[in-house]
C-alpha positions as CSV (number, residue, x, y, z in Angstrom):
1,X,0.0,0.0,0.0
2,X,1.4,3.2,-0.9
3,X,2.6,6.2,1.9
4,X,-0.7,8.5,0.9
5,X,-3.4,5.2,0.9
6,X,-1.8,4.2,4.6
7,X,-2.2,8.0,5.7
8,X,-5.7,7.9,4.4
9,X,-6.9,5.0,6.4
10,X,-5.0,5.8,9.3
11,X,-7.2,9.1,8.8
12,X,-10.0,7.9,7.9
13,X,-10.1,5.2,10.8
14,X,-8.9,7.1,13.6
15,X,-11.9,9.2,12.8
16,X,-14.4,6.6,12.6
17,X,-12.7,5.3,15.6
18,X,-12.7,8.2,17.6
19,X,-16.7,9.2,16.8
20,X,-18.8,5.9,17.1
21,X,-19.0,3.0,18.8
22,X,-18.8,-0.2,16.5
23,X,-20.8,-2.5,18.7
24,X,-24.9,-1.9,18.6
25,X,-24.7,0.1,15.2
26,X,-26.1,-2.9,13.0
27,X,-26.3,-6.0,14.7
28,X,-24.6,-8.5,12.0
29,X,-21.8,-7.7,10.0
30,X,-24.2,-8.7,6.7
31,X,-26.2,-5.9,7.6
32,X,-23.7,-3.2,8.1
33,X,-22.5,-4.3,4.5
34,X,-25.6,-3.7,3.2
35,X,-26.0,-0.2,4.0
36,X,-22.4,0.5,2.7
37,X,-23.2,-1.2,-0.5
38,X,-26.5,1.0,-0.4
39,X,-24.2,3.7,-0.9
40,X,-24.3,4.8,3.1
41,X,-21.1,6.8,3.0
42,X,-20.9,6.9,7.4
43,X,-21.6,2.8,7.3
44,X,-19.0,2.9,4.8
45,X,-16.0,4.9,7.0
46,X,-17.4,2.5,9.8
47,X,-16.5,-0.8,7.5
48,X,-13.3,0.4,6.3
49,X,-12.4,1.2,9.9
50,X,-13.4,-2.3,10.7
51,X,-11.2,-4.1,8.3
52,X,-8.3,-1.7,9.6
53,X,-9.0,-2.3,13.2
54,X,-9.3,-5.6,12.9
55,X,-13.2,-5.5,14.9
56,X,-15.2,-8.5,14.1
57,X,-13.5,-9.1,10.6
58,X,-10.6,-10.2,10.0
59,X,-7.8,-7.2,9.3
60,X,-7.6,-6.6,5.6
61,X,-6.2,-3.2,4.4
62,X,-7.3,-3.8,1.0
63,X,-11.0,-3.8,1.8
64,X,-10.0,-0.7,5.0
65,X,-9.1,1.5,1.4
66,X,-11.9,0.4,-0.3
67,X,-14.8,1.3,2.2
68,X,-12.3,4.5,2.9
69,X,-12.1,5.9,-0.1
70,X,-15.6,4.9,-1.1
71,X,-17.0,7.3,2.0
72,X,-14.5,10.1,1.7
């Protein structure tokens, strides 16, 4: 991943991070992805922070930039 992707997640996550809780916004992971797929661009930040944080999903920074960059 490049130096201005990581930056961007780091961003993006610490953000997400810092604003919401992760547990009781959508109560399965399947549903969450829904909304982001729906073109929810806050479920979206909340995913990619997910996947960069490593909560309930397994840590994958591919799919952290993804959601990311799809909200910002």
């Amino acid at each position: 991943m490049c130096a201005k992707a990581a930056l961007l997640v780091r961003c993006l996550a610490a953000f997400v991070v810092c604003s919401v809780s992760f547990s009781g916004w959508a109560e399965t992971f399947e549903e969450l992805k829904q909304l982001t797929e729906q073109g929810n661009a806050f479920t979206q930040a909340m995913l990619g922070a997910m996947f960069y944080q490593c909560e309930g999903v397994s840590q994958d920074y591919e799919q952290s930039l993804e959601w990311l960059t799809k909200a910002a």
